[in-house]
C-alpha positions in Angstrom: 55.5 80.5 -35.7 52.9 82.4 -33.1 50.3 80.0 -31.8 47.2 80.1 -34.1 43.7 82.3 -32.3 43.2 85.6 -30.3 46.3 86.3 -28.5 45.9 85.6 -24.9 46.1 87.9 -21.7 49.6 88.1 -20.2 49.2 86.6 -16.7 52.3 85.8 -14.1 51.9 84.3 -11.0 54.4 82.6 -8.1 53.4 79.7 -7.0 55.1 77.4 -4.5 55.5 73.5 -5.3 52.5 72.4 -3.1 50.0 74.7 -5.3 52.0 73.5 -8.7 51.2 69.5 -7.6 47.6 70.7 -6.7 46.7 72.7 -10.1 48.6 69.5 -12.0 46.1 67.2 -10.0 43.1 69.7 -10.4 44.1 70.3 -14.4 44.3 66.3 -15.1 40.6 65.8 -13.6 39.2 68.5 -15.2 40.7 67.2 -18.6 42.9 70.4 -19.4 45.9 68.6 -20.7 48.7 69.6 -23.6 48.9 67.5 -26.2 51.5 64.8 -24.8 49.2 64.4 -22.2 50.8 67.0 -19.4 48.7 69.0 -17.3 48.0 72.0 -19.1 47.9 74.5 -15.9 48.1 77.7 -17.6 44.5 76.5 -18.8 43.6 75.8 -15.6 44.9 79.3 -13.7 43.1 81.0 -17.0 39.6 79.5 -15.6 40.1 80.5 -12.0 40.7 83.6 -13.2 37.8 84.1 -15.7 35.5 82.6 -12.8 36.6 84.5 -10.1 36.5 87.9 -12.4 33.0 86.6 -13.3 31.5 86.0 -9.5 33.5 88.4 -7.7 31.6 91.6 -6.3 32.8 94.7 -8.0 35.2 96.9 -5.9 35.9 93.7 -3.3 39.2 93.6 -1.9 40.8 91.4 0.2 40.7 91.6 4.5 43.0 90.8 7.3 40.7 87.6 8.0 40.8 86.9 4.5 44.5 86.6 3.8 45.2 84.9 6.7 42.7 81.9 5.6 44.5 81.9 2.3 47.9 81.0 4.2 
């Protein structure tokens, strides 16, 4: 049975283990947890995404400098 409320944009991201143990630590403060307790961070990537959608300036894109502080 499909999950009750507005159907949710389709988001897909790779993430490596070190950002996987930092979104479950970041989910579990923030309180964004399933229902047996386990860090809900498909929540948690939703918000970053809603926020950074929100506050970014329109038409920024990324620079050199900036993807080489994100490594």
């Amino acid at each position: 049975m499909p999950r009750p409320g507005p159907r949710r944009a389709a988001t897909a991201l790779r993430l490596g283990d070190d950002i996987l143990m930092q979104l479950d630590e970041r989910a579990l403060l923030e309180e964004f947890v399933k229902g047996d307790g386990e860090p809900n961070r498909s929540d948690m990537i939703r918000l970053f995404v809603d926020y950074g959608l929100a506050t970014m300036p329109m038409n920024w894109r990324p620079t050199v400098d900036t993807l080489q502080k994100l490594r």
